[in-house]
C-alpha positions in Angstrom: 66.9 9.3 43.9 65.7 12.2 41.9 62.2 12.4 40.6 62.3 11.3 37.6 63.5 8.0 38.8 60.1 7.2 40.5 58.1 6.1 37.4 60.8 3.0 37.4 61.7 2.9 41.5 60.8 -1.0 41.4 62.7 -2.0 37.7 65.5 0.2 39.3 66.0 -1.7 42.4 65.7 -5.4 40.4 68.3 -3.7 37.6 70.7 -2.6 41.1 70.5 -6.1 42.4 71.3 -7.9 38.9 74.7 -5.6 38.9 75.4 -7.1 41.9 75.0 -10.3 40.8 76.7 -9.9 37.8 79.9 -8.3 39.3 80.3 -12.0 41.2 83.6 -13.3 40.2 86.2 -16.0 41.6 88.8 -13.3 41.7 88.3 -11.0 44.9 89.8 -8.0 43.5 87.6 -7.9 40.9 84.6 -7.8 43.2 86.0 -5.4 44.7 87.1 -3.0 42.8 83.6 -3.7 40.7 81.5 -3.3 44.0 83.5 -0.2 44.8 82.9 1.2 41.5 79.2 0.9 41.5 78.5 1.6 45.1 80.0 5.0 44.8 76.4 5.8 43.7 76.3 8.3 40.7 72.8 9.1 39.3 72.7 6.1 37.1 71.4 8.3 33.9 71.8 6.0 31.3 70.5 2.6 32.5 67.5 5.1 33.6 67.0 5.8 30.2 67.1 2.4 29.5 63.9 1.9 31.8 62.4 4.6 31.3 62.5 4.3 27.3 61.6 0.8 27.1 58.3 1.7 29.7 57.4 4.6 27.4 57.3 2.0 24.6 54.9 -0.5 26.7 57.3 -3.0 26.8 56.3 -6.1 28.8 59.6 -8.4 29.0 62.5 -8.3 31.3 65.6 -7.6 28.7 65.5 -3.9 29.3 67.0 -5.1 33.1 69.5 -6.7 31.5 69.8 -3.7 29.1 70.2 -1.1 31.9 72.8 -3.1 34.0 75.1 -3.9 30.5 74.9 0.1 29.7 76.0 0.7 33.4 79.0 -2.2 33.0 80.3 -0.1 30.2 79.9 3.4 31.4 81.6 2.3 34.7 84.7 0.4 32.2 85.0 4.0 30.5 85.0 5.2 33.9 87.9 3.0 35.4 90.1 3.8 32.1 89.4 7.2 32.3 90.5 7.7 35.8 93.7 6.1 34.7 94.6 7.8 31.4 93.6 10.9 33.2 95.8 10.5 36.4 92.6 11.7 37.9 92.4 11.0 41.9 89.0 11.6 43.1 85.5 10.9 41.8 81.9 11.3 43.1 83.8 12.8 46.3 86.0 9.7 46.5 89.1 8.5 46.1 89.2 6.7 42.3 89.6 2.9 42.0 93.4 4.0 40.3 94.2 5.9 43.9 93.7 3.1 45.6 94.4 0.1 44.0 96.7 1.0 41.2 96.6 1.4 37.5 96.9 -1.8 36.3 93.9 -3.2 38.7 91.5 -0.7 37.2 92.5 -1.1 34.1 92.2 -4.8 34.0 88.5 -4.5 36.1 87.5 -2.4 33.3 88.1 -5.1 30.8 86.1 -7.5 32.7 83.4 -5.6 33.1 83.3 -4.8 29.7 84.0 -8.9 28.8 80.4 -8.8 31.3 78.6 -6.6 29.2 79.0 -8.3 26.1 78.6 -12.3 27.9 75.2 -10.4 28.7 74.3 -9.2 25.4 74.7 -12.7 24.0 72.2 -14.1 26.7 70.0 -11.5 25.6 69.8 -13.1 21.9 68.8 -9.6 20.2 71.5 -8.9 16.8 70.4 -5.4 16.8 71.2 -5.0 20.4 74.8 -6.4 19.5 75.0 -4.2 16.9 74.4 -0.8 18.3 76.0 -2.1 21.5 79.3 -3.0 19.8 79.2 -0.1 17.4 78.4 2.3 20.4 81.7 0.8 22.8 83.9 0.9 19.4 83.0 4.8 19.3 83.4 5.6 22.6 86.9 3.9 22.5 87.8 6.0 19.4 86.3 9.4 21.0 89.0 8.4 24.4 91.9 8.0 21.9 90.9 11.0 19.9 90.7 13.2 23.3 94.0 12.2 23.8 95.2 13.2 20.8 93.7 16.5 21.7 95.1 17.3 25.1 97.2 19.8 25.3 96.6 21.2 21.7 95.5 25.3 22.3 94.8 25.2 18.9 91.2 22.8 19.0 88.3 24.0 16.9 85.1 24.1 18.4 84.3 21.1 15.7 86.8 18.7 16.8 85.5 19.5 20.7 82.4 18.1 19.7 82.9 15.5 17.7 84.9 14.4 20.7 82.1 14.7 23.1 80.0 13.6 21.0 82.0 10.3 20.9 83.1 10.1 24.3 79.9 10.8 26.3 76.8 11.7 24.0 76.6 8.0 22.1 76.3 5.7 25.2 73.1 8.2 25.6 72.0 7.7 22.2 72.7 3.8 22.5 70.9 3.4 25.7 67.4 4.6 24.3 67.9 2.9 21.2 68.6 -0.4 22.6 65.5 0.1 24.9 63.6 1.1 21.8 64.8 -2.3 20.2 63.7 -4.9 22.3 60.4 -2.9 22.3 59.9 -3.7 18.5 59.8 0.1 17.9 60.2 1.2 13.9 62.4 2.5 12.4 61.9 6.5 12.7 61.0 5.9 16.5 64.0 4.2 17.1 66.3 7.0 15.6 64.2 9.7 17.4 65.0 8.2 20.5 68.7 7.8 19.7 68.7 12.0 18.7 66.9 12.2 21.9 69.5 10.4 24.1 72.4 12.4 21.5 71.2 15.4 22.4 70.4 14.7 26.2 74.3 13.6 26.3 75.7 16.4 24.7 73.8 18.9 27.3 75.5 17.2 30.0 79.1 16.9 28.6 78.9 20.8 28.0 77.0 21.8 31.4 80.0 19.4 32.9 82.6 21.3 30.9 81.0 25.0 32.3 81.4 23.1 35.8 84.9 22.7 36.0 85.4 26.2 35.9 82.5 27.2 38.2 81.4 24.9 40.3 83.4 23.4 43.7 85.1 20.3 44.3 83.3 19.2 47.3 79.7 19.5 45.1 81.4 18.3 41.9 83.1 15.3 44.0 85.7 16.1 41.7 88.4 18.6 42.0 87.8 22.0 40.4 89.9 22.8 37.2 90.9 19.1 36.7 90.1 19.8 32.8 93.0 22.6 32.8 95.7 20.2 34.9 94.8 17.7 32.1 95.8 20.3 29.2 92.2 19.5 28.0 91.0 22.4 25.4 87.1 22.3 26.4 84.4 24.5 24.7 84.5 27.3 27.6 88.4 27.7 26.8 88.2 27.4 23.2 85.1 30.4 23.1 87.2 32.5 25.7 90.7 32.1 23.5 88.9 33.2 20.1 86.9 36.3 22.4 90.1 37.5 24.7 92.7 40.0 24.2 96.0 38.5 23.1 97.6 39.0 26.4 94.6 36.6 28.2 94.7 34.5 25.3 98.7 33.5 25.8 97.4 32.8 29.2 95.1 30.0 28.3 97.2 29.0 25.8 100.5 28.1 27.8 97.5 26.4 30.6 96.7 24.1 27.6 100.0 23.3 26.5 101.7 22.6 30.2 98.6 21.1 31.7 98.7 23.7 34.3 96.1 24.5 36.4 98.1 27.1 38.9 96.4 30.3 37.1 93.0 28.7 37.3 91.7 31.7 39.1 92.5 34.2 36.1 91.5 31.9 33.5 88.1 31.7 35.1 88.1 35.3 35.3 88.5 35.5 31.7 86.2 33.1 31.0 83.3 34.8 32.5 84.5 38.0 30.8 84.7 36.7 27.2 80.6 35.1 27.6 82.4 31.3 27.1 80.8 30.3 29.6 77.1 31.5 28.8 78.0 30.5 25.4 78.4 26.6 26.6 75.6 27.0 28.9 73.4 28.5 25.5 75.0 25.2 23.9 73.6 23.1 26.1 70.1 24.3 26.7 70.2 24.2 22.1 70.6 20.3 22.9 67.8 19.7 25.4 65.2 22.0 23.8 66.1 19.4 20.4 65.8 16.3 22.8 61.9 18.0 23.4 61.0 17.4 20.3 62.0 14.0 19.9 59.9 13.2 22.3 56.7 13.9 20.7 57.5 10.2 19.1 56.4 8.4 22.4 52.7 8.7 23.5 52.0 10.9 26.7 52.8 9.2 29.7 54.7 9.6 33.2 57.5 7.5 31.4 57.7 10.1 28.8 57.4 13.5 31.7 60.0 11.9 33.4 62.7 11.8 29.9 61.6 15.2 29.6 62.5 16.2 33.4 66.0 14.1 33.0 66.5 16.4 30.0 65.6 19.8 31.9 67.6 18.3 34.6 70.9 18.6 32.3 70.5 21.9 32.6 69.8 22.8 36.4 72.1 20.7 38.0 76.0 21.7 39.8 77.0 18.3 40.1 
């Protein structure tokens, strides 16, 4: 665990043993796929928000266990339908649930365990939790369509790349502290501080894990380098480096995009550390966490708060 896990250790090992009793089903392959899913590890961000925002708040019930295991039900659904949409092959420095048991298994996982999620809202009781909950899974669904849409297109404005990301990754961020801020009866301006808080935090890592596909390794990553390119997917580091290259180094990138062709990955990151794209996401991403800071100044001081603050930093520092 990292550090700023500690301030929840014991809510994080109850919230860890309620996934496991929640992934029980009377179908062994859905056990297993779910079990193999969640025991890859991961570093469990958003239910940790979950904790750590509903701590911050003084909250003295037990929904914001339930909250944190429902948040990690859906981002592990995303997760198996990604995997598949994506063709991808390896995650967290294994083999993806779609590499070994097939598509349709990990597509059909993912619907239960986002059929889980909701069975657990409902216990729950909370219509505002439904609410941003439901509104929050129908985004995320739109942002996977709309990235679709995208893929090979050389011609993506920077706008459209983050409304994407903002979709995809950045609002099951958002919707974690605000659900956390919901059960803890927190007003209205509180509760959307903490959702620009969790916005912000999820943009910094959607752009620091953009910059890491074209400079960090597979076997840190526990993904395979260039992944983005194979996929024809126009993130910010090639968008900035197409609008900032000669035309020569721009055709490059461009016919990457449009074949899905990762073979001149080595060039492209060459020119992508020429043209500043990727300082220029990194810059990107350290704008979203120094916003995040000052959302914070909403909670009282406490270790639950230093540790939302270190998460956020964390965005920033990590290579994995």
């Amino acid at each position: 665990m990292l550090p700023f896990h500690d301030p929840v250790a014991e809510d994080f090992t109850q919230v860890n043993e309620l996934i496991i009793r929640q992934l029980h089903s009377d179908v062994p392959m859905v056990e297993n796929i779910g079990h193999y899913l969640i025991e890859a590890g991961g570093k469990r961000l958003r239910p940790l928000l979950v904790l750590l925002v509903a701590r911050a708040l003084n909250y003295q019930g037990t929904h914001h266990l339930d909250l944190a295991a429902i948040i990690e039900f859906i981002h592990s659904a995303t997760l198996l339908h990604d995997d598949v949409v994506d063709m991808s092959s390896l995650r967290r420095g294994r083999p993806t649930a779609n590499a070994e048991w097939g598509n349709a298994p990990s597509v059909l996982v993912g619907d239960f365990l986002y059929s889980r999620s909701f069975q657990m809202m409902v216990n729950i009781g909370n219509m505002d939790v439904m609410a941003i909950l439901s509104d929050t899974t129908n985004i995320i669904a739109e942002g996977e369509v709309q990235q679709l849409i995208n893929a090979k297109d050389p011609d993506l404005t920077e706008d459209d790349y983050r409304d994407v990301i903002r979709k995809k990754t950045a609002v099951l961020f958002a919707a974690a502290c605000e659900v956390a801020a919901a059960i803890a009866g927190a007003d209205t301006a509180t509760r959307q501080a903490l959702n620009d808080y969790g916005l912000d935090v999820g943009l910094a890592f959607q752009l620091v894990d953009d910059a890491l596909d074209y400079r960090g390794d597979t076997e840190t990553l526990g993904k395979n380098v260039g992944d983005d390119l194979a996929e024809g997917k126009p993130t910010l580091p090639l968008i900035y480096a197409m609008s900032h290259s000669a035309p020569a180094e721009r055709e490059i990138i461009r016919q990457a995009i449009q074949n899905g062709d990762a073979s001149k990955l080595p060039e492209i990151v060459a020119i992508v550390e020429a043209t500043g794209a990727m300082e220029y996401t990194l810059q990107a991403a350290r704008d979203a966490v120094s916003r995040a800071l000052t959302k914070l100044e909403t909670l009282p001081p406490s270790r639950f708060r230093q540790a939302m603050q270190e998460l956020a930093e964390f965005a920033l520092a990590r290579d994995h």
